[in-house]
C-alpha positions in Angstrom: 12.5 45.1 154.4 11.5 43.1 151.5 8.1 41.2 150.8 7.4 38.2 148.3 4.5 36.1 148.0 6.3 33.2 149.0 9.6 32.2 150.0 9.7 30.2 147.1 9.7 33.5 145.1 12.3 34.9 147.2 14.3 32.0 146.1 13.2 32.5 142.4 14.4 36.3 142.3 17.7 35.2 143.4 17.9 33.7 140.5 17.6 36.5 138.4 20.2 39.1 138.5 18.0 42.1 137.6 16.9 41.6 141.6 20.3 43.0 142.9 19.8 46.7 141.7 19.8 50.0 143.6 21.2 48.1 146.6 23.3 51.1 147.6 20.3 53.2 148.4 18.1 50.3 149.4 15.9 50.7 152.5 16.4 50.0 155.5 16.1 49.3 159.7 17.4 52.5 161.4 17.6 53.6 164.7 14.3 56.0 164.2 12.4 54.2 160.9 11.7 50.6 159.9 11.9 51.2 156.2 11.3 49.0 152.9 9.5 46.2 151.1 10.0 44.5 148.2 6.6 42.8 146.7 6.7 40.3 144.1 3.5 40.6 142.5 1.7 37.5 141.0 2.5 36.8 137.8 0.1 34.4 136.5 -3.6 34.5 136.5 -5.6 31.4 135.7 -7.3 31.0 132.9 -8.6 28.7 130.1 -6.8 28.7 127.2 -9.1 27.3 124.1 -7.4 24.4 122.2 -7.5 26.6 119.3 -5.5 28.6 120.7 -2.5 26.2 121.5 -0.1 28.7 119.6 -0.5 31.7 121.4 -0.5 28.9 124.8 2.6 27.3 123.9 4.4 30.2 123.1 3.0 32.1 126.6 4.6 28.8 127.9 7.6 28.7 126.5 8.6 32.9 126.9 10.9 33.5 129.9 9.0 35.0 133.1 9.1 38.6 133.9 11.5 39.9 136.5 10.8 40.8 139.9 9.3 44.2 140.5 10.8 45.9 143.2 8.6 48.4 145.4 10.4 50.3 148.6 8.3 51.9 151.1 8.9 53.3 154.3 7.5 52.2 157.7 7.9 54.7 160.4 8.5 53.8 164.0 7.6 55.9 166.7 9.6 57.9 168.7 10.4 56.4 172.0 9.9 53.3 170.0 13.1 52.9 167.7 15.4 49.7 167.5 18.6 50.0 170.4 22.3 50.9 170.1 22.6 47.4 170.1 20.3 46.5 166.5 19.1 43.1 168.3 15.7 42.1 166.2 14.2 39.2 165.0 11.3 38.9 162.3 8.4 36.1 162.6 8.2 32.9 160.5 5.2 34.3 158.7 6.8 37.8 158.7 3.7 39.4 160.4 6.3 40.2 163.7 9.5 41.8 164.8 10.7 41.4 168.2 13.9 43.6 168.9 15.9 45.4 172.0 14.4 48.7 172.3 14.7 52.1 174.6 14.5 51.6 177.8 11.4 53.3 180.1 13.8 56.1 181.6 17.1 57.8 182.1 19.5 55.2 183.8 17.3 52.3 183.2 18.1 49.2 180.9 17.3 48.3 177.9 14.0 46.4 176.8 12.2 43.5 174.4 9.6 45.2 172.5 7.6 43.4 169.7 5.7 45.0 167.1 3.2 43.5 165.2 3.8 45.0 161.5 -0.1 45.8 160.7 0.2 48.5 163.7 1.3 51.3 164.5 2.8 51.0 167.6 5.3 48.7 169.5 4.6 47.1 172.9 7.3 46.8 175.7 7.4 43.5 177.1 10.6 42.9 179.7 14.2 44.4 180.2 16.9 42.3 178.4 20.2 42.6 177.0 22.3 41.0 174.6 20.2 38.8 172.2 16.5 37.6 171.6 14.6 35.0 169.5 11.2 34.8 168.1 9.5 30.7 168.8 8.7 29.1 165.2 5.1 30.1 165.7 5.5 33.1 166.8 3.9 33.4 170.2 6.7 33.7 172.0 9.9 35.5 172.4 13.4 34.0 174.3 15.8 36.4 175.6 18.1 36.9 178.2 17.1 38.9 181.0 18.9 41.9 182.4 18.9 41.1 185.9 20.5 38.3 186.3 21.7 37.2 182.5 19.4 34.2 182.5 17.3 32.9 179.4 13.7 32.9 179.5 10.7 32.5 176.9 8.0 35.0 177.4 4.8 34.9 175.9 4.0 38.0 173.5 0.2 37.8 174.6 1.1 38.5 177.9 2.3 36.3 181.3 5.4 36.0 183.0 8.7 34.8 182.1 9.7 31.1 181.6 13.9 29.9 183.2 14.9 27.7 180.6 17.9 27.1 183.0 20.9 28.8 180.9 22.8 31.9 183.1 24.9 34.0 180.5 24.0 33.3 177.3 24.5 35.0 173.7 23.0 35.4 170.2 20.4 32.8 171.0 17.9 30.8 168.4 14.8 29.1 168.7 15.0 26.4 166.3 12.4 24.9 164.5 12.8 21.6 166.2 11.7 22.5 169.9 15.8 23.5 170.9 16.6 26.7 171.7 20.6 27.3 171.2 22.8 29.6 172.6 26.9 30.5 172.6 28.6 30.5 176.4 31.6 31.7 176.9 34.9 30.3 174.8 35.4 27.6 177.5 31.7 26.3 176.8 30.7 26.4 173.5 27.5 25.9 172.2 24.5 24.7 174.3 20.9 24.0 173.3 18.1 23.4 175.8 14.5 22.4 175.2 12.2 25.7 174.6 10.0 24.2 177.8 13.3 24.1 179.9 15.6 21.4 181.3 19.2 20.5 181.9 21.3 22.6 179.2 22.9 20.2 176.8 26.8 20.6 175.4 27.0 20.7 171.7 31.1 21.8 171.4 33.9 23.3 173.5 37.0 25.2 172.9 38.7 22.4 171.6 37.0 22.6 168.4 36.7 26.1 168.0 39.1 28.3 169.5 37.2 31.8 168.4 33.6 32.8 169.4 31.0 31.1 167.5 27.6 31.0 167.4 24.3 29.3 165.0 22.9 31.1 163.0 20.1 28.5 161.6 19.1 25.1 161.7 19.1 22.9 158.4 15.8 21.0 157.1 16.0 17.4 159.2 17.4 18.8 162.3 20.6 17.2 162.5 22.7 19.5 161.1 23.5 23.4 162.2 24.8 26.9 160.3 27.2 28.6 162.6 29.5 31.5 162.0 33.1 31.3 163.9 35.3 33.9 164.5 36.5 37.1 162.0 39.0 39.1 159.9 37.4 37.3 158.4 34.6 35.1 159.4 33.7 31.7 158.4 30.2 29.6 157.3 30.6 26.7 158.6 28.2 23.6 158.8 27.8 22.2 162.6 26.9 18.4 162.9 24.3 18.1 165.8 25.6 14.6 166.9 29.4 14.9 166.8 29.9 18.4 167.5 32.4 18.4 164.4 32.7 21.4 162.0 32.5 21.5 158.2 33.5 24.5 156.3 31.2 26.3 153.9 32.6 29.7 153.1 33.6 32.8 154.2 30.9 35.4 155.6 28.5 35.3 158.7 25.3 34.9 159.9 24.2 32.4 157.2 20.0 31.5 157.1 18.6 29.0 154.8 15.2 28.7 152.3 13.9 26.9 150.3 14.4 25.4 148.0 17.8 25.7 148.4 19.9 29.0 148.7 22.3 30.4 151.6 21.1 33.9 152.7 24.5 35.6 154.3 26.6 38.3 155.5 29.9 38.3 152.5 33.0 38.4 153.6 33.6 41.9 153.9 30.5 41.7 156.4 28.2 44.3 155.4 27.1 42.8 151.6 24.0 40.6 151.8 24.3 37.7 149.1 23.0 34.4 148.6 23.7 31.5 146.5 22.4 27.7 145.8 23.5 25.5 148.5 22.4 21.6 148.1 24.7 18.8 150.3 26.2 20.9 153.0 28.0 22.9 149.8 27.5 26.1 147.8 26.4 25.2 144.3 27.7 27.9 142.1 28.7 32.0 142.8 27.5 33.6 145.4 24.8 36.9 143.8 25.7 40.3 145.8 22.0 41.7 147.1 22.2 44.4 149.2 24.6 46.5 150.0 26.0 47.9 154.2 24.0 45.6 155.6 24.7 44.7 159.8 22.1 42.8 160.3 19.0 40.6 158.7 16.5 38.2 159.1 14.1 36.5 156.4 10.5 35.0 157.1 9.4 31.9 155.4 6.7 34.0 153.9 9.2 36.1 152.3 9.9 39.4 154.1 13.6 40.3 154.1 14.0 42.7 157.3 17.6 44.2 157.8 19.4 46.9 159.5 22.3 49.2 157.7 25.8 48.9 158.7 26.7 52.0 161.0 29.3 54.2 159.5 30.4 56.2 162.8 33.7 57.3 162.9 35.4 59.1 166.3 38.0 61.5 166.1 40.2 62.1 169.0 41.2 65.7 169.8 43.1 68.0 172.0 40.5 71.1 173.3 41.8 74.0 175.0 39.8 76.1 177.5 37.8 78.0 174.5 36.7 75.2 173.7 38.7 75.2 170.1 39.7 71.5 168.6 42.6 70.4 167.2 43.1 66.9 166.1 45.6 64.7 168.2 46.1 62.1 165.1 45.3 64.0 162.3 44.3 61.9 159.1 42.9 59.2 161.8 39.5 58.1 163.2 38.3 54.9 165.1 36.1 53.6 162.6 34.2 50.1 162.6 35.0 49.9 166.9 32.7 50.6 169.5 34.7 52.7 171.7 34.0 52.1 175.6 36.3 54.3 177.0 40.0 55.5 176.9 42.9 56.9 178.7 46.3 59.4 177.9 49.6 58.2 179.1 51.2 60.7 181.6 53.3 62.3 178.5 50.3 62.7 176.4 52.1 60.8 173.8 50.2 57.9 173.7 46.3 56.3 173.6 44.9 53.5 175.1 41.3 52.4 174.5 39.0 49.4 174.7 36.6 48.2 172.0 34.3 45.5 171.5 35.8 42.5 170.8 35.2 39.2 169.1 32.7 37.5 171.5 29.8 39.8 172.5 30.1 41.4 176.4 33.6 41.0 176.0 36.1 44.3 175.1 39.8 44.3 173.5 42.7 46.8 174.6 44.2 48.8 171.8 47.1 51.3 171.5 47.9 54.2 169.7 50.5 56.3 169.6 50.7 60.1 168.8 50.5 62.2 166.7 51.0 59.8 163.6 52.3 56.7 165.1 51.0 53.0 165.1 47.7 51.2 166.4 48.5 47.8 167.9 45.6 45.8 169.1 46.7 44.5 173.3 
């Protein structure tokens, strides 16, 4: 995580180069700790200055401002507590809050929302859900969509039961800052938004203008324009016009969130370097600053606190075993890396590999082939 006093100082840091240091070892989200902050001290303390002293002012004026200190500090979760297989979280406007999909109560059972509040120790469990949550602008309230029957539903964090917004199968949604909350159906469908009190879904896109999955990642200051990140290998930043439903491109990378005064926060192309860079009329004003290194996930409060989760570096190696239980690899020199394996089969001759992965739109799998010992891997 990382803390400044503002997000204005965020935004000030990124402007100075000495901020993107260390970034291999940075802190981070992981499955048993919630680790890191960065604080920005204040660097100004006011204070008269005589008028015989408008030397020693002038030149205090005119002296460039000290660099950001940077402070890392762990913040353990408890056991039972930790964030899910699936790294689902989202962090507070005032970055006092971090709502996420946690362990579930027992063997066999599903998955659930728990919220923490960051001054405690412990997490609360607050429903079952699945594939995506999102904290309201004033963070009393937490949308998700529920395990049971896939439909989207605002929940009070203080306690009360769940609120239909009227959406069945939704993903990666986003409670916006101007009363919308937006979601990502299936390719067919689009984008949707629907009021955070509930009502009749509204269609922002279809197929037609994206063919790959999509989704927004943040809505811009006036409301009338959307971030959203389409497709991969590799993904694109592209600007999403409310109104029309017509994309602009930006640049390549993912998961783009916007602060003021002005910079892009974003997964780079390669998907797992933070960086950030001016942006000002829908375009990117100058090079994009690397900031922190395997990165899967992030979220930034207004107050400041950068919150993110490392990029998992799991790597499964198919072998033969024999009935002493002694391995021998069936494709030496190769490992699935970067996939989420679901399951697998042999063909009869034991010559070739079939498996299914996660695939471009969450809740959906692709079919890939391999063959053995040393052969090919072609995607179905």
């Amino acid at each position: 995580a990382a803390r400044f006093d503002s997000a204005r100082a965020f935004s000030d840091a990124l402007a100075n180069s000495s901020f993107a240091t260390a970034t291999a070892t940075a802190a981070a989200i992981a499955p048993t700790t919630l680790r890191g902050w960065f604080r920005n001290p204040l660097s100004w303390a006011a204070g008269g200055i005589a008028f015989a002293a408008i030397l020693v002012a002038a030149w205090a004026l005119l002296r460039a401002p000290p660099p950001p200190q940077v402070a890392r500090f762990a913040v353990p979760m408890l056991s039972g507590q930790d964030l899910f297989a699936s790294r689902e979280f989202d962090l507070s406007r005032d970055g006092r809050v971090l709502a996420y999909i946690g362990p579930p109560p027992g063997v066999g059972a599903e998955p659930r929302v728990w919220v923490r509040h960051l001054e405690n120790l412990e997490a609360t469990p607050l429903a079952d859900g699945t594939t995506g949550l999102s904290l309201s602008p004033d963070g009393g309230e937490v949308v998700f969509t529920g395990m049971a029957v896939g439909e989207l539903k605002a929940l009070p964090l203080a306690g009360g039961p769940a609120r239909p917004l009227g959406v069945s199968n939704p993903q990666r949604p986003l409670w916006g800052p101007d009363g919308w909350v937006y979601a990502t159906m299936t390719r067919a469908a689009g984008v949707v938004r629907v009021p955070a009190t509930g009502g009749t879904p509204e269609a922002l896109t279809t197929a037609r203008e994206a063919p790959n999955f999509y989704y927004v990642s943040d809505i811009l200051p006036g409301g009338r324009i959307a971030l959203a990140t389409i497709g991969r290998n590799p993904p694109e930043i592209r600007l999403l016009n409310l109104a029309t439903g017509e994309f602009t491109r930006v640049t390549a990378g993912s998961d783009a969130r916007f602060i003021e005064p002005g910079y892009l926060v974003f997964l780079m192309e390669d998907g797992t370097t933070l960086g950030a860079a001016r942006f000002a009329g829908g375009e990117l004003q100058g090079p994009t600053l690397p900031l922190i290194q395997n990165v899967e996930r992030f979220r930034i409060s207004d107050s400041g606190t950068l919150v993110y989760a490392p990029a998992s570096e799991t790597a499964a190696e198919l072998v033969w075993v024999d009935r002493n239980g002694t391995a021998v690899p069936a494709a030496p020199g190769w490992s699935v890396r970067g996939l989420q394996v679901r399951g697998f089969s042999l063909s009869p001759d034991g010559r070739e590999l079939v498996f299914s992965a996660t695939g471009d739109q969450p809740g959906t799998d692709e079919v890939w082939l391999k063959e053995l010992p040393d052969g090919g891997l072609l995607r179905l």
